[in-house]
N, C-alpha and C positions, 0 to 999 in steps of 0.2 A: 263147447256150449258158450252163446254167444251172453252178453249182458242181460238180454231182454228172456234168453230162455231161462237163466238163472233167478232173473224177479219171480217167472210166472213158478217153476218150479219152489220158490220162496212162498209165496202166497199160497200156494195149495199144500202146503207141507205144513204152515203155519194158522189154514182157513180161515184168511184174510183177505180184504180186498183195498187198495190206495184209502175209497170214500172212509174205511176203520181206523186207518192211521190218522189222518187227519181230523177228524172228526168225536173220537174216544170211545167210539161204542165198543168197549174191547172186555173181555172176560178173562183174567190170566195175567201172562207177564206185564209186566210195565210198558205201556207207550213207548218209551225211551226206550227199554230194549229190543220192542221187535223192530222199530225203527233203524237202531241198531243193529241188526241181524238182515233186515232189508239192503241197509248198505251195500253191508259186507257182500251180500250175494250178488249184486251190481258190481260191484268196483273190487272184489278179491279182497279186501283190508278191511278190516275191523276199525271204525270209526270209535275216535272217546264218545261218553257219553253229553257231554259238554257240544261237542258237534255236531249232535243229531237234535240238538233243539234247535239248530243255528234254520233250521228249513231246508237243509242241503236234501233232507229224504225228498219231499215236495219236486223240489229241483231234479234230482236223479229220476226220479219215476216220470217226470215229464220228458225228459231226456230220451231216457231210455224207450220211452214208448213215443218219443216223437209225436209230440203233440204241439201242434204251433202256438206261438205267441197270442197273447191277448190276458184280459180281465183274468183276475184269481177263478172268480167261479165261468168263464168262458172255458179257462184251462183244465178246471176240475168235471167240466163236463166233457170236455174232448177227452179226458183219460180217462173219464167210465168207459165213452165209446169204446177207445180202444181196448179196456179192458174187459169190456163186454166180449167185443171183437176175437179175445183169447178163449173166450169161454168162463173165466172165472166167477164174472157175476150173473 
């Protein structure tokens, strides 16, 4: 299982989508952990908690879903797409 199938299997296990992390519309664990739990599904390692405020989550999810450069909300909108794109939202 590649990076990008462990996000989406992360977000459906979790019924989360990127726009929830970043933004706090969330019911449940702490921001900081499922951010932390995002990571980890991305990258195999468990991130401290101190590092998942750093934006690296923002960064990995753009990464992973290959969304190109440009403005915070030009990027946040090419990873709906993509996210769309999976199906998740």
């Amino acid at each position: 299982m590649n990076a990008k199938e462990r996000a989406i299997e992360t977000f459906k296990r979790l019924g989360l989508m990127p726009f929830h992390l970043t933004h706090g519309n969330l019911a449940g664990p702490s921001r900081k952990e499922i951010r932390r739990q995002i990571v980890w599904a991305i990258t195999g390692s468990k991130p401290t908690l101190a590092e998942c405020r750093l934006g690296i989550v923002e960064d990995l999810l753009v990464k992973t879903f290959e969304v190109p450069d440009g403005t915070y909300h030009d990027r946040e909108e090419r990873l709906m797409a993509k996210v769309r794109e999976f199906g998740l939202a």
